[in-house]
C-alpha positions in Angstrom: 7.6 4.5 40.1 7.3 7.0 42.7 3.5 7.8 44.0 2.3 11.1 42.4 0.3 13.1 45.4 -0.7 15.9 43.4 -4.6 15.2 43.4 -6.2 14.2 46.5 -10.0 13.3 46.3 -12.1 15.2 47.5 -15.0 14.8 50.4 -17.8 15.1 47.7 -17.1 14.6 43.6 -18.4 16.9 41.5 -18.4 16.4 37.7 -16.3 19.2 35.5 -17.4 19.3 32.3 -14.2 20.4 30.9 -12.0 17.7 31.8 -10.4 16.8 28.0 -10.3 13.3 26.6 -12.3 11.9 23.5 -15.3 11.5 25.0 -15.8 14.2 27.5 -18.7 15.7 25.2 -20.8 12.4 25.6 -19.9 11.7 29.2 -21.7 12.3 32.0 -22.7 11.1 35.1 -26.6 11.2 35.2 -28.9 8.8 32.7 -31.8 9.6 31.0 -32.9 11.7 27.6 -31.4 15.0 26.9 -33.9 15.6 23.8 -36.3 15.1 22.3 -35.9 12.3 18.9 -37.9 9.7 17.6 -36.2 6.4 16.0 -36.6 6.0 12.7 -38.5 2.4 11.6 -37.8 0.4 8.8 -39.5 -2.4 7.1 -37.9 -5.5 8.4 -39.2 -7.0 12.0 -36.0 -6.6 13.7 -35.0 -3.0 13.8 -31.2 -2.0 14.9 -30.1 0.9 16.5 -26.3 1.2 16.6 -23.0 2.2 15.5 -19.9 0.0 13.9 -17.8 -0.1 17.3 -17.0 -3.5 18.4 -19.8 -3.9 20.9 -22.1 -2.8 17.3 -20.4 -5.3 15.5 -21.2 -8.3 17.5 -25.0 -8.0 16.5 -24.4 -7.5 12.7 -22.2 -10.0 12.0 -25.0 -12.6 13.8 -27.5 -11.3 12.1 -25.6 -11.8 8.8 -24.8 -15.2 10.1 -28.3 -16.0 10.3 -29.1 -14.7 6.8 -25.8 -17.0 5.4 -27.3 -19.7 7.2 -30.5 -19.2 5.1 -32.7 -17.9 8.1 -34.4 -15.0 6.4 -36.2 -14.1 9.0 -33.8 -12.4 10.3 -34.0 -9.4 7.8 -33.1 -6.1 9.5 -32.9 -2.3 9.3 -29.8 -1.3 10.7 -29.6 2.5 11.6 -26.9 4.8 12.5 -26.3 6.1 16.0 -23.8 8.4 16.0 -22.7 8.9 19.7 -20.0 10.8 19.0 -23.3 13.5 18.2 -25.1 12.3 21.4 -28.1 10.3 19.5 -27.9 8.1 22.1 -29.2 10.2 24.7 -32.9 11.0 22.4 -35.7 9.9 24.1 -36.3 7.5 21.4 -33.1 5.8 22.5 -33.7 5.9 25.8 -37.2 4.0 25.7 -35.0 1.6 24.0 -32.3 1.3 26.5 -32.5 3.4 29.7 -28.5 2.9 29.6 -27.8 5.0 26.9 -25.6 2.6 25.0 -25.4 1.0 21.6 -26.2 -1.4 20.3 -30.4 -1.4 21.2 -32.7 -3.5 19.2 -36.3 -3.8 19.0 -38.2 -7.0 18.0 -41.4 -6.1 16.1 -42.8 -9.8 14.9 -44.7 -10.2 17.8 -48.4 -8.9 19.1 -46.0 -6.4 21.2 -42.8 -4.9 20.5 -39.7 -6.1 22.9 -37.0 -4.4 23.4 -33.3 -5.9 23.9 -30.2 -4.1 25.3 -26.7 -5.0 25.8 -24.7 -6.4 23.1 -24.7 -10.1 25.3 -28.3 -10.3 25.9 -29.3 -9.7 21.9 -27.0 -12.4 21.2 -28.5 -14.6 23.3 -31.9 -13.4 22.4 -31.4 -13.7 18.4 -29.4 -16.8 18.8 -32.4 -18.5 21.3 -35.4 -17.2 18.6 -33.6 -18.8 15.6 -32.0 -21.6 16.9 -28.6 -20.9 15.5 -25.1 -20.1 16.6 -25.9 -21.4 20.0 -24.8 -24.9 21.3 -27.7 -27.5 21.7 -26.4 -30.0 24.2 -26.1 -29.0 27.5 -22.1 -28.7 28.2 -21.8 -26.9 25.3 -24.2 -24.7 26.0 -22.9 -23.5 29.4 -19.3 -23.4 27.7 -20.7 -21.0 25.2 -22.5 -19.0 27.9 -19.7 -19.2 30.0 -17.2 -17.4 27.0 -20.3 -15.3 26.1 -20.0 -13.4 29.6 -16.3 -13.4 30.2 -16.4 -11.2 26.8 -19.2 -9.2 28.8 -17.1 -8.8 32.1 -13.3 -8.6 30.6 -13.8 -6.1 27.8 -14.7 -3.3 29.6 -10.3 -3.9 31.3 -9.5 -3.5 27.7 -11.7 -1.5 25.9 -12.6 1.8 28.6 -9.3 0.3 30.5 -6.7 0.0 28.6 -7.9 1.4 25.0 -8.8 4.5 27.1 -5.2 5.4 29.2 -3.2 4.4 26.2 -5.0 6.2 23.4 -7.9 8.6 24.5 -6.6 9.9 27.8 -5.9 13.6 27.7 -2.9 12.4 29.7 -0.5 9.4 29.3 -0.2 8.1 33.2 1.7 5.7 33.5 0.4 3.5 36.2 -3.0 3.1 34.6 -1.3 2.5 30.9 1.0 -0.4 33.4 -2.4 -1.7 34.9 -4.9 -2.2 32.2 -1.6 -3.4 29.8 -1.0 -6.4 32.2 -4.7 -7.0 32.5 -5.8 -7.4 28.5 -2.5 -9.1 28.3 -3.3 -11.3 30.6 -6.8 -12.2 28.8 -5.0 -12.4 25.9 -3.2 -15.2 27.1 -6.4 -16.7 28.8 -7.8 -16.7 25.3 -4.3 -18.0 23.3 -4.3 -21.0 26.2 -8.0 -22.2 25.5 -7.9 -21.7 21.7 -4.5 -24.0 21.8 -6.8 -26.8 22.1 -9.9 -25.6 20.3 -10.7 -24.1 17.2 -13.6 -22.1 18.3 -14.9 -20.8 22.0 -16.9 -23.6 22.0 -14.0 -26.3 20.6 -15.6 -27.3 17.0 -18.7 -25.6 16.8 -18.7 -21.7 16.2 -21.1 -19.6 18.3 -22.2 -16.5 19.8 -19.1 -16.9 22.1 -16.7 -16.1 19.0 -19.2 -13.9 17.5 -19.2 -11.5 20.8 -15.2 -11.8 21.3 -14.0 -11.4 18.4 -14.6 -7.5 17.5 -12.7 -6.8 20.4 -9.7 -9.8 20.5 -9.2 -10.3 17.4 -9.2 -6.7 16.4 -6.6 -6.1 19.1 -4.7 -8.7 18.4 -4.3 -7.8 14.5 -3.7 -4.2 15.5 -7.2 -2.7 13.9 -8.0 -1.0 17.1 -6.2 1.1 19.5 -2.7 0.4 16.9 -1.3 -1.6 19.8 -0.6 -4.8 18.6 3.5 -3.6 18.9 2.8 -2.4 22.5 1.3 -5.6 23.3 3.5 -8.3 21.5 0.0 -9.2 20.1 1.9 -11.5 17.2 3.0 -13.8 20.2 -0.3 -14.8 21.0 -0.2 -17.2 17.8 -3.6 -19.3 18.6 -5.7 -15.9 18.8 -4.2 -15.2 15.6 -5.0 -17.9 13.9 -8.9 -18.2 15.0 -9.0 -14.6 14.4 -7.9 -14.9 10.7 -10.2 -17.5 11.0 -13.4 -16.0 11.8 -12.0 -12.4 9.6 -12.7 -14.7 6.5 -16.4 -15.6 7.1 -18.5 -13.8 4.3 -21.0 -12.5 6.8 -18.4 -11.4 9.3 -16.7 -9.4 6.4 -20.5 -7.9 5.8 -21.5 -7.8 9.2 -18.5 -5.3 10.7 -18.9 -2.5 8.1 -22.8 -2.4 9.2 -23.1 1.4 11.2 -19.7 1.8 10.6 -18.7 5.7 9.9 -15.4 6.1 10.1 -12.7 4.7 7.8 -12.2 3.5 4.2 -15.2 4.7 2.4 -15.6 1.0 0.8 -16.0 -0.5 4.4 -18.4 2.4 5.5 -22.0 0.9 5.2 -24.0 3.5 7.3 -27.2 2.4 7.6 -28.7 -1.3 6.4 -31.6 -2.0 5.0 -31.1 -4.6 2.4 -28.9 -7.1 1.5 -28.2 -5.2 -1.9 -26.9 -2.3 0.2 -23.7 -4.0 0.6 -23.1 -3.5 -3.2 -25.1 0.0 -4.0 -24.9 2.2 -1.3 -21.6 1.8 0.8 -20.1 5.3 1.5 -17.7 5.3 -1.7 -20.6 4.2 -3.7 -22.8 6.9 -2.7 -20.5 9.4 -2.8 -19.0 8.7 -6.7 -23.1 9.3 -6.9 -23.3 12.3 -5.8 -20.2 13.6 -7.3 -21.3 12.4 -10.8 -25.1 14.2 -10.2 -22.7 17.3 -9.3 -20.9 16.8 -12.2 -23.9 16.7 -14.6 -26.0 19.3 -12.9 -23.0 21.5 -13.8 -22.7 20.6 -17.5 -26.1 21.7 -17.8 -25.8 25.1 -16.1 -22.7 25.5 -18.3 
């Protein structure tokens, strides 16, 4: 491919706010609040701040783990951060993670509240305070946390690399489509060569390791995100597919990635948790036949 020389950096970047693309409402290149909002608080000790993306999915899916598993201490209050509206940039946000980023959770069973950010670090966090989904002995431990942060390190190649050129850039270019393709391949095939020999991240024991790469690899490789699984031969990769389907078929997994999630079939939109009935009463389909029946009767009695 020839080598395109019609933008030249220059000296000193400065940010245009009107440069296109998905996300160029929400991006910019200084941190901190840009209003004023508290967080809402729910009942529960653990209160969740996020949104169903991948990276959101990783901490509702342990936490529904850890209710399966019969730990109910770990009841939460999931709420919705839209980012798509900015709420991640309210100060109440911010005091929660100074990064701006879901998901944020704050632990309130203590004397003092703590705050955890980063998807990676609440996994370890929840997975170190209940004991669960975390290896005991030693090897296994360090294999888990060695999975745990290649997820942390590789995703951003696939998810603001390669998920970003191919569908949210205002422009299809094709170097950086070639790039970040050959790279999430490539993990892809890091990931299909270890699972050959091992049914979980951790060979028999499931963990934070699958919890953490599976939103993103396994949602990839069945074509649920991005609509690349074509692109990427993603069906040749047979030993991701298989632990994916795998891991897909967990009750709390199924529960766990409609938690924050706003976009979609109504019937897998559960926007905010805040009890395990919610899952039957008030996902979005559910709440919306309500509100169409009140409509309904309101108006047969004006009639």
């Amino acid at each position: 491919m020839a080598e395109d020389n019609s933008y030249q950096p220059p000296k000193v970047w400065t940010w245009n706010a009107d440069t296109g693309g998905t996300f160029s409402k929400i991006n910019r290149p200084t941190a901190g609040a840009t209003h004023e909002a508290e967080l809402p608080i729910g009942k529960h000790p653990l209160q969740l701040y996020s949104q169903g993306t991948p990276n959101g999915q990783k901490v509702t899916i342990l936490l529904e783990e850890l209710l399966e598993a019969g730990i109910d201490e770990a009841e939460y209050d999931a709420h919705l951060i839209r980012i798509g509206d900015g709420d991640q940039f309210g100060s109440g946000f911010v005091d929660i993670n100074p990064n701006s980023k879901i998901p944020a959770l704050v632990d309130h069973s203590g004397d003092d509240p703590i705050r955890v950010f980063e998807s990676g670090a609440i996994l370890f966090y929840l997975a170190e305070k209940f004991a669960a989904f975390i290896p005991s002995a030693a090897m296994a431990r360090v294999e888990c946390l060695n999975w745990l942060f290649w997820q942390m390190g590789a995703a951003p190649y696939l998810g603001g690399g390669f998920g970003h050129f191919y569908v949210y850039a205002p422009l299809k270019i094709e170097y950086c489509i070639d790039r970040y393709t050959m790279e999430t391949k490539r993990q892809l095939d890091v990931l299909d060569r270890h699972l050959a020999s091992n049914e979980y991240m951790c060979g028999e024991e499931y963990s934070i390791a699958d919890i953490a790469i599976w939103p993103w690899y396994g949602a990839v490789q069945a074509g649920t995100v991005y609509n690349a699984a074509e692109f990427l031969d993603a069906a040749s990769y047979t030993h991701v597919g298989r632990w994916a389907k795998q891991i897909a078929s967990r009750p709390a997994v199924k529960r766990g990635r409609i938690v924050n999630r706003n976009w979609g079939p109504l019937d897998r939109q559960l926007h905010e948790r805040h009890d395990a009935s919610d899952f039957e009463l008030r996902t979005q389909d559910k709440l919306e036949e309500s509100t169409a029946n009140t409509a309904a009767e309101f108006a047969d009695q004006i009639d």
